[in-house]
Structure formats: structure tokens, C-alpha cells
C-alpha positions as CSV (number, residue, x, y, z in Angstrom):
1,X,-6.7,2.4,-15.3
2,X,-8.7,-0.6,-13.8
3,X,-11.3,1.3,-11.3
4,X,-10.3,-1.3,-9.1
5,X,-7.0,-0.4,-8.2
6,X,-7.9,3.3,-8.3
7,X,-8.3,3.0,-4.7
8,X,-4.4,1.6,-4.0
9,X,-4.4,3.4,-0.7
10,X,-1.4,5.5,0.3
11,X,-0.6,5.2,3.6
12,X,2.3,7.1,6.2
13,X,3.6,4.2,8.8
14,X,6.2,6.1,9.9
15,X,6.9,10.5,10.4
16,X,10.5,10.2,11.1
17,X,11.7,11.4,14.3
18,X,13.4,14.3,13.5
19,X,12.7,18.5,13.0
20,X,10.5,19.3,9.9
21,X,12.7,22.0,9.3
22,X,15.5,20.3,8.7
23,X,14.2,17.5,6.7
24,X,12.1,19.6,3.9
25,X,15.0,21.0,1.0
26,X,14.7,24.1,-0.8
27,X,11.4,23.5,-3.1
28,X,11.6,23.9,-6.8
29,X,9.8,26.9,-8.3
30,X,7.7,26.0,-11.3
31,X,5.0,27.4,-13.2
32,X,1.9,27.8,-11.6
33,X,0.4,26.8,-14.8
34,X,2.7,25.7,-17.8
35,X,1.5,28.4,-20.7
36,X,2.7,25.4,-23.8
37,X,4.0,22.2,-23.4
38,X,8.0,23.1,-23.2
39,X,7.2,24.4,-19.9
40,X,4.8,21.5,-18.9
41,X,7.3,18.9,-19.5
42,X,10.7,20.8,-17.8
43,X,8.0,21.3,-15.0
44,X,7.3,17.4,-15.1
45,X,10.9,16.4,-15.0
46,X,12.4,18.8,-12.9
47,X,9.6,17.7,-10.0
48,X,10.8,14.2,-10.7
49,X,14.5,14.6,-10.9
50,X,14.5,16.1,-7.7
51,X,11.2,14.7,-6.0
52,X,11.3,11.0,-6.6
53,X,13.0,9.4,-4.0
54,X,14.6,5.6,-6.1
55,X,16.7,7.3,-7.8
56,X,19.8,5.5,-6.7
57,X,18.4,1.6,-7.0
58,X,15.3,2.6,-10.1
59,X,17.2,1.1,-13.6
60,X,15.1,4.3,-15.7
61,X,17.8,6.5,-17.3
62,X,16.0,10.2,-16.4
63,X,18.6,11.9,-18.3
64,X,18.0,9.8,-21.5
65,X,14.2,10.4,-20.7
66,X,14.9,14.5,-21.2
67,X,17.1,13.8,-24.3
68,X,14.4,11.8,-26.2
69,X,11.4,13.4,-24.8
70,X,11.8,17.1,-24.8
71,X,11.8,17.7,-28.6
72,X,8.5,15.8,-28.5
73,X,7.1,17.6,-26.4
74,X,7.7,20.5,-28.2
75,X,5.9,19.5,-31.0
76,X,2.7,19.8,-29.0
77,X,0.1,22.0,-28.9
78,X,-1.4,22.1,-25.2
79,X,-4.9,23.9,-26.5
80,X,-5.3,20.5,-29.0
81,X,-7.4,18.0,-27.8
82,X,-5.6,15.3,-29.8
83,X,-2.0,16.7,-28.5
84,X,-3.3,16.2,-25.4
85,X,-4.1,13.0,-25.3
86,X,-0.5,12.4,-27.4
87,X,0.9,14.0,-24.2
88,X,-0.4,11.2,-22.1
89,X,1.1,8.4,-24.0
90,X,4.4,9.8,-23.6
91,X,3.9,10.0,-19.8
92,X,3.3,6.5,-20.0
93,X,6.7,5.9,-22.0
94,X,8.7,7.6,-19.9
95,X,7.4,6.0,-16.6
96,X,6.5,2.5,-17.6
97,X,10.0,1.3,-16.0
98,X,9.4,3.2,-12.4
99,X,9.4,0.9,-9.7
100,X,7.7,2.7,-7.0
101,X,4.4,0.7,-6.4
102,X,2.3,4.1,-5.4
103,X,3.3,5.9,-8.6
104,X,0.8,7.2,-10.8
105,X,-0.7,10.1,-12.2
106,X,-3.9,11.9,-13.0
107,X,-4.6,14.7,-15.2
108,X,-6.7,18.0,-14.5
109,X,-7.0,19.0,-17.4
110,X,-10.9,18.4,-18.4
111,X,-9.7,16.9,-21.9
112,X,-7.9,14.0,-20.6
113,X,-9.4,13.8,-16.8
114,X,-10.7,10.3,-17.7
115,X,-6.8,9.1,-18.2
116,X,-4.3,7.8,-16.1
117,X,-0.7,6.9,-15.7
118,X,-0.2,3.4,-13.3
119,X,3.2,1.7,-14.0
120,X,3.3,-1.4,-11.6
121,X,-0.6,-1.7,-12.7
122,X,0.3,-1.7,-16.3
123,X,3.5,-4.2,-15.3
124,X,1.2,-6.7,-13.5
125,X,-2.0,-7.1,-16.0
126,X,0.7,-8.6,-18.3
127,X,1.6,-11.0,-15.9
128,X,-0.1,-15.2,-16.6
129,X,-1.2,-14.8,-13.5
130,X,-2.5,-11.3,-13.1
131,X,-5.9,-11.7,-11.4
132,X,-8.1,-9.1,-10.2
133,X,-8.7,-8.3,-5.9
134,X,-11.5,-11.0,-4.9
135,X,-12.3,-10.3,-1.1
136,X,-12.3,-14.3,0.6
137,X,-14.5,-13.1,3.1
138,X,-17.5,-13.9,0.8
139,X,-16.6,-18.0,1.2
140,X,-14.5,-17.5,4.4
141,X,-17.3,-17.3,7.2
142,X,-18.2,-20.8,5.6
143,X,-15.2,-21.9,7.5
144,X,-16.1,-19.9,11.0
145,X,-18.1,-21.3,13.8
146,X,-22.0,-19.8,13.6
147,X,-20.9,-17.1,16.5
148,X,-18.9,-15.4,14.1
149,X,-19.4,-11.5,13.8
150,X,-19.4,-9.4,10.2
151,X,-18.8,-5.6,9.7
152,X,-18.8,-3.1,6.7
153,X,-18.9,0.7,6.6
154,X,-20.3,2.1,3.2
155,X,-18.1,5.2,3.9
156,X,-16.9,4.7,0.8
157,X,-19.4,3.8,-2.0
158,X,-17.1,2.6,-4.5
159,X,-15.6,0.2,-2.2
160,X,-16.9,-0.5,1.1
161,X,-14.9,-1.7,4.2
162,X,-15.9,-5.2,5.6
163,X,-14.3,-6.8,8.7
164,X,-14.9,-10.7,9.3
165,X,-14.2,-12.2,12.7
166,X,-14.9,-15.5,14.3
167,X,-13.0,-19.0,15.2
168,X,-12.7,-21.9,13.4
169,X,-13.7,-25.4,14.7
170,X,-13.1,-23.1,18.1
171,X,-9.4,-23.7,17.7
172,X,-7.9,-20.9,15.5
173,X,-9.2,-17.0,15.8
174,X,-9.4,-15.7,12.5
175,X,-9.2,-12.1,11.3
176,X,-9.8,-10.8,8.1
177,X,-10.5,-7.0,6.8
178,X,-10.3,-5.6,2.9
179,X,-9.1,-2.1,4.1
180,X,-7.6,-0.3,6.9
181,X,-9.6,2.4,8.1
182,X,-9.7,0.8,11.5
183,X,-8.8,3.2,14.3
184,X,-11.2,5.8,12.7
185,X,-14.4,3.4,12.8
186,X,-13.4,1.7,16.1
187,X,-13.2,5.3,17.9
188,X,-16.2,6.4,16.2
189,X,-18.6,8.3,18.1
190,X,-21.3,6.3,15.6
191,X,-22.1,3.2,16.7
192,X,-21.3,1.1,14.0
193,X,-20.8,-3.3,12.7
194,X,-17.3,-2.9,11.9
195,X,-16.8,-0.9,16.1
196,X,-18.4,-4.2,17.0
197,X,-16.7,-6.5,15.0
198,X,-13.5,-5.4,16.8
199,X,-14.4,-5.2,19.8
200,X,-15.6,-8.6,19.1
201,X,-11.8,-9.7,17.9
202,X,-9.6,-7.3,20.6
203,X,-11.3,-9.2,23.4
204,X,-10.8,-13.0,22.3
205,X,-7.2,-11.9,21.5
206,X,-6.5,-9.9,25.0
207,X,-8.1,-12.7,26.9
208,X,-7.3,-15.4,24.7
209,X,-8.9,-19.1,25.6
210,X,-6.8,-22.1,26.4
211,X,-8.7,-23.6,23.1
212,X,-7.5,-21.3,20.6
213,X,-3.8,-22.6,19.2
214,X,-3.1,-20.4,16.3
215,X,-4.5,-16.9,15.2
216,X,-4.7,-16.7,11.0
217,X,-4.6,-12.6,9.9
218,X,-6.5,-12.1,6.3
219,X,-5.1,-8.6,4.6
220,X,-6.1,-10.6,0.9
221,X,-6.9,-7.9,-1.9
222,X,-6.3,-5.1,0.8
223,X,-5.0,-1.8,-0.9
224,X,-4.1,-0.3,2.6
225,X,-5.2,2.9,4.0
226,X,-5.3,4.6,7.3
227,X,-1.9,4.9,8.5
228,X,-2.7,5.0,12.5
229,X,-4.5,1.4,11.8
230,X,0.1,-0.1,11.9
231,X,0.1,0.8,15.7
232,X,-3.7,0.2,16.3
233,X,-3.9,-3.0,14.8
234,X,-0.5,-4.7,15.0
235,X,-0.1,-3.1,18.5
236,X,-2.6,-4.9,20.1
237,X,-0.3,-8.4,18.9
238,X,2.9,-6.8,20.7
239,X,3.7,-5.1,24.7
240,X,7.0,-3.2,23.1
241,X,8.2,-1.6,20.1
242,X,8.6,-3.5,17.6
243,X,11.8,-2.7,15.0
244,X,10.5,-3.9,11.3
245,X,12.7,-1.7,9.4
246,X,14.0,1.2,8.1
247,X,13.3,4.9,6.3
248,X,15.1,7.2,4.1
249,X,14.0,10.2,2.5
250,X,16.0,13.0,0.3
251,X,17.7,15.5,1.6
252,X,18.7,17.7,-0.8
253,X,17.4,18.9,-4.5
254,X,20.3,16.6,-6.0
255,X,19.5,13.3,-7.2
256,X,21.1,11.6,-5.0
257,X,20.9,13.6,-2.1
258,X,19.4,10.9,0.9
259,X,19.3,11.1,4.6
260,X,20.3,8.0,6.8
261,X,18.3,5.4,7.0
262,X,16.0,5.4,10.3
263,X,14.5,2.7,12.2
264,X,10.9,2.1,11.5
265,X,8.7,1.0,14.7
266,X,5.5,-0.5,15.6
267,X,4.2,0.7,18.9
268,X,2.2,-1.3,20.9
269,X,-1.4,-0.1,22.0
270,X,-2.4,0.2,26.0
271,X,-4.0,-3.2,25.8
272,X,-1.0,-4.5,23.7
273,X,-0.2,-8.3,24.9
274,X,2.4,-10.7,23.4
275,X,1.0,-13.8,21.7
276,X,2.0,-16.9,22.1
277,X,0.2,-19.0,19.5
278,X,1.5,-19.2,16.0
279,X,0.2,-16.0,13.7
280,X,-0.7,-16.9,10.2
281,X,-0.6,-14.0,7.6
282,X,-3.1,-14.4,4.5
283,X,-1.7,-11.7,1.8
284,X,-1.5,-11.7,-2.2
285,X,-1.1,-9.2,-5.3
286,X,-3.3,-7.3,-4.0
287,X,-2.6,-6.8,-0.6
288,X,-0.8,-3.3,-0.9
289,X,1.1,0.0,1.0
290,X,0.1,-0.8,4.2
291,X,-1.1,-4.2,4.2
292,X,2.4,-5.0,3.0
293,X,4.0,-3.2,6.1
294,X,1.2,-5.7,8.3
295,X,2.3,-8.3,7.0
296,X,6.1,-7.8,7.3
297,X,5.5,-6.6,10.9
298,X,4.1,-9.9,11.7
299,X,7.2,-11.7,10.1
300,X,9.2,-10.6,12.3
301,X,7.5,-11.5,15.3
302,X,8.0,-15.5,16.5
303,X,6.1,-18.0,15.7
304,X,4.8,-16.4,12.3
305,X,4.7,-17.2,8.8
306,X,3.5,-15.7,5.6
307,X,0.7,-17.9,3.0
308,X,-0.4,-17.0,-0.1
309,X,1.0,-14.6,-3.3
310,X,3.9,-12.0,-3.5
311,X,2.6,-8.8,-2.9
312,X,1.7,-5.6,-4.7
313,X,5.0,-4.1,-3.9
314,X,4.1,-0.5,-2.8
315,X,6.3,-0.3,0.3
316,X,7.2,3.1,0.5
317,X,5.5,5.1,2.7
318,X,3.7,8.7,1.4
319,X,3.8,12.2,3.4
320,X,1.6,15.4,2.1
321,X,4.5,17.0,0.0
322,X,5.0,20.1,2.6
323,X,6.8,17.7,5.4
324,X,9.2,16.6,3.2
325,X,8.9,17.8,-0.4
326,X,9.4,15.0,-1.9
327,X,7.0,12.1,-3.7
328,X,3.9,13.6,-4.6
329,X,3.4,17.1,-6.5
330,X,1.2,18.9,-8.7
331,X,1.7,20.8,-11.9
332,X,-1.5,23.3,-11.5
333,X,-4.0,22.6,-14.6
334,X,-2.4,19.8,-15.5
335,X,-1.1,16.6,-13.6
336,X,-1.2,15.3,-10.3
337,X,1.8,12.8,-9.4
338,X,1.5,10.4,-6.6
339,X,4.6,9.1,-5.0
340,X,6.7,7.6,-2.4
341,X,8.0,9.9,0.1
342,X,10.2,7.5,1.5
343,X,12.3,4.6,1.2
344,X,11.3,1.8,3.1
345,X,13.8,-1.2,4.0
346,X,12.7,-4.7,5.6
347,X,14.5,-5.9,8.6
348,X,16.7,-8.2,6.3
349,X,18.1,-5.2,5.0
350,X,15.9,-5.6,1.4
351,X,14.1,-3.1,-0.7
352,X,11.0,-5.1,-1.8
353,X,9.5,-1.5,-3.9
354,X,8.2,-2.8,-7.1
355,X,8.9,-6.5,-6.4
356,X,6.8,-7.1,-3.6
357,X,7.2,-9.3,-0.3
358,X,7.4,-13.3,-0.8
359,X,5.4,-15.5,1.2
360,X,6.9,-18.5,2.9
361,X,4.2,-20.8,1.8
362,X,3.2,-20.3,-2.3
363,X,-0.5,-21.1,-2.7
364,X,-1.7,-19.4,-6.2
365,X,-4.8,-17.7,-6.7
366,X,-7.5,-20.7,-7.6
367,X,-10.5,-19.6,-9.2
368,X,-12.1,-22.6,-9.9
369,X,-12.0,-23.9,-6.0
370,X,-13.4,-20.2,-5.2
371,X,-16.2,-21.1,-8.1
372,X,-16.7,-24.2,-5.5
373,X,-16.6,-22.1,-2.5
374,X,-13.3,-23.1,-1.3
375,X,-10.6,-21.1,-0.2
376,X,-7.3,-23.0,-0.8
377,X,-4.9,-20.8,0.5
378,X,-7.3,-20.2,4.2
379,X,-7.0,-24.3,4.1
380,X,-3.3,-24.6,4.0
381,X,-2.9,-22.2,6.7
382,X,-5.6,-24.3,8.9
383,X,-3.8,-27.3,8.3
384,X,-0.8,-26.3,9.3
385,X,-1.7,-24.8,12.6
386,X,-3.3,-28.1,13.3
């Protein structure tokens, strides 16, 4: 798997409203540790059968999956390096059709740790136009005014935060981060760039100037992360709960066992305070989890529109396995799975998993104007708030 997307962040935007109690089902009892691969692949399909939560709208025929996999399985040995690695192409078979954009899974075993299963990944880099993350905001303070202010937190070595703030031509406020770990740095007890950066942002935008006639959010190459950063960062754009869509979970060990679907909210913070300008949303392939759920929360506020690529298509949100055990799991020894733990559904009533959310505007990803220093897809949204 491509390093760069190892970091796809899994993010919670939504803990349904009701008792834990009676949302978790009756958990399957595996193996702690499957003694030879029969075991390690009923483990593996029971988890999903019962744990993966697309099961009514996914097209991958699960039963079909146990007819024709099982008897290869069988023919491993688990204590052979070379079976083991055999193992791991058959994972990849039988998951290659998954739709869940979050899905993937790494092995524990020491043998095969440096493998991994990423469907949607694997989907994508056969796409013509597959292109890797870039992060604009290496040209994009080109286009700011010289007050502009720059953050980044090295709190994660392999692929720092960085928050980019500023006007342009002192008539649009601009916004642009390449992770969401907002809330955490912003309450910080550390005084840090990206705290100030913010702080920076949240006061043009609470007291915004008579100058400023359109607000342009950047969530480009964004993986997503911190799920408090929905209500933290989108709240401070709203004064009341904001209805963007829907959740359902399972609620049984059956296949088909759901709940009701549940309305999903953004909640505006203290300082929360309408906008009245036009919001432009920057997203693309990248964008991911929940930079997808930013940017579909902006839709659906007035004034708003959506430039640049289709994104990732990893809408579902993901719980730790003992609130609703469902999505993620563990076969001890062996495999991790991450999953979806929900459904999510947009406002219109569509399920953009594995497709990802369409932008009103198409601008393609130009690497040659980005060779130039240009930003093509920033400019179209400029233009059109002027």
C-alpha cells in the first residue's frame, strides 16, 4: 500500500443518540488465535458476515466468497512463510469489490506485517487520472495578501499538519488545512503556530469586515482525522444545528439486520455565527472521511458551492468496535480489519460510500500549472466570487 494513504484517517462525526446497551448485538466468539488456516478464514468471514455494515447495497457475493475460498484456504499451511503470503493475495480477491472507502487490513503476523489489504486504493491507482495527495498550500499563500499567517504541528512525523490562513486581494478569507486535528491543537495547553493560525481565522470570520465578499474553505488531499474538529470547525460557520444527514448501524448478527436511519447534526460552537457571504469548498480524491462530511456540511448551507474533484469516498463514519460491534475487528496474531461502523446518507437521501461526493464545479488536477506555481482550481473559485 502507497505510505501515503496509510494515514486515511478514520474519523466518528456522529455517536448516535441512543443507549449503548441497546445498540451493541450479541458478539461473535472466535478464536483467540486461529491454530491453522480453516480456523483463520471461518474467523475472517464470520467477523465480516456479521460485522460489515453494506451488506444490503455492496454488489460482492459473501456467500460465493466462502464457496470458492474456503477449500483454498485449506490448502494452507499457516507456519509457511510462502502460504502466508499466498494467504494475503486471497484477502485481496475476496475484498477487491468492497465499497467501503475506510476498509483495509493489516496483518500481525511478523511474516507478512509489511503487507496490506486497501480496496478503494487499489480501485483508484487504476484510474487515468489517479494522482497522488499534493497539499496547495505550498503555491497557495502566493495568492494571499503578505499578512497572511502559516501553521504546522510535527505531531506526526510522517505527515505533519499545516494550517494556511490569510485574504486574498483583501476581499475573500481563505482557509486551508491538510488534516483535522484542530480542536486538539487549538485547546492546547502548548502554545503552538497552528493555535495561532486559528485564532488568526476564528476572529476575521466572527467579526467579519465589510471588504470580505466570499470565504473559500481548502480540505484538498485531506485524509480527515479528529472527529470533534465537524462541530469545532464547521460550527463556528453556523448559530444552530445543522441537519446534513443520516446514520444507520446493524442491529443484529444477521446480515441484514439494520437500525433506522438517524439524523446526523452539526452543532454550532459558543462563538458560532451565520455567514452571509458565499462559502467556496476546495476538495478532490484525496479529501477523505471527514473532509468529505466538511464539505457536504457546507453544501447544504446557502450560498455554497463545491470546486474541484470527486472525492475519496470514505463516508462512513468508524466507532472503537465495543460501542457497536460492528466495522472494525481483530483476529489476534493475525489481521486487523478497519471498517465502517456506520452507514452514512447525504441530505439528498444518497449513499456516496465508495463513489465519492461530486463537486458542482469540475476543475481536474493540473500538474503542469502546479509545475508553474499555479493553482487552477483556487483560481476558478476566486473568479467566481468576484
Amino acid at each position: 500500500m502507497n505510505k501515503i494513504y496509510a494515514l486515511l484517517k478514520p474519523v466518528i462525526f456522529l455517536l448516535i443518540p441512543c443507549f449503548l446497551t441497546s445498540c451493541k448485538k450479541q458478539i461473535l466468539v472466535i478464536p483467540a488465535s486461529p491454530s491453522n488456516s480453516i480456523e483463520l478464514f471461518d474467523a475472517f468471514w464470520n467477523k465480516m458476515n456479521i460485522n460489515y455494515v453494506y451488506w444490503d447495497i455492496d454488489t460482492t457475493n459473501w456467500d460465493k466468497a466462502y464457496n470458492n475460498y474456503k477449500p483454498k484456504f485449506a490448502q494452507l499451511d499457516l507456519k509457511k512463510s510462502n502460504d502466508l503470503i499466498q494467504s494475503v493475495q486471497y484477502f485481496q480477491e475476496i475484498t477487491k469489490g468492497l465499497i467501503d472507502g475506510h476498509y483495509n487490513i493489516s496483518f500481525l503476523n511478523s511474516a507478512i506485517a509489511n503487507y496490506s489489504v486497501f480496496p478503494s486504493l487499489a480501485k483508484k491507482q487504476k484510474r487515468q487520472d489517479f494522482h497522488l495527495p499534493y497539499y496547495y498550500y505550498q503555491i497557495d499563500s502566493n495568492y494571499l495578501d503578505k499578512d497572511y499567517q502559516i501553521g504546522t504541528s510535527y505531531s506526526d512525523s510522517n505527515n505533519p499538519l499545516t494550517v494556511l490562513c490569510g485574504t486574498i486581494e483583501n476581499r475573500i478569507l481563505f482557509f486551508s488545512c491538510t488534516e483535522f486535528e484542530l480542536y486538539k491543537l487549538y485547546h492546547s495547553n502548548t502554545k503552538n503556530d497552528v493555535q495561532t493560525t486559528l485564532q488568526y481565522f476564528f476572529n476575521k470570520l466572527t467579526n467579519l469586515p465589510d471588504n470580505i465578499n466570499g470565504i473559500i474553505i481548502d480540505v484538498r488531499g485531506n485524509q480527515g482525522g479528529d472527529l470533534g474538529d465537524l462541530n469545532f470547525f464547521v460550527g463556528h460557520f453556523i448559530e444552530s444545528p445543522l441537519h446534513f444527514g443520516y446514520t444507520q448501524t446493524k442491529s443484529g448478527n444477521g446480515r441484514l439486520d439494520y437500525t433506522p436511519w438517524i439524523k446526523a447534526y452539526v452543532n454550532p460552537e459558543p462563538e458560532g455565527k451565520e455567514v452571509s457571504v458565499p462559502i467556496i469548498v476546495l476538495a478532490d480524491m484525496s479529501s477523505a472521511s471527514l473532509s468529505e462530511a466538511v464539505v457536504m456540511a457546507f453544501k447544504t448551507l446557502p450560498k455554497s458551492l463545491f470546486i474541484g474533484e470527486t472525492t475519496w469516498g470514505a463516508t462512513g463514519p468508524i466507532a472503537e468496535q465495543d460501542v457497536y460491534n460492528d466495522g472494525q475487528f481483530k483476529i489476534e496474531s493475525f489481521l486487523k480489519v478497519t471498517a465502517a461502523s456506520c452507514k452514512f446518507k447525504y441530505l439528498d437521501g444518497k449513499i456516496y460510500e465508495g463513489i465519492g461526493f461530486s463537486p458542482d464545479i469540475f476543475v481536474p488536477f493540473n500538474s503542469i500549472a502546479i509545475s508553474n506555481r499555479e493553482d487552477t482550481q483556487l483560481e476558478e473559485a476566486i473568479s467566481l466570487i468576484h
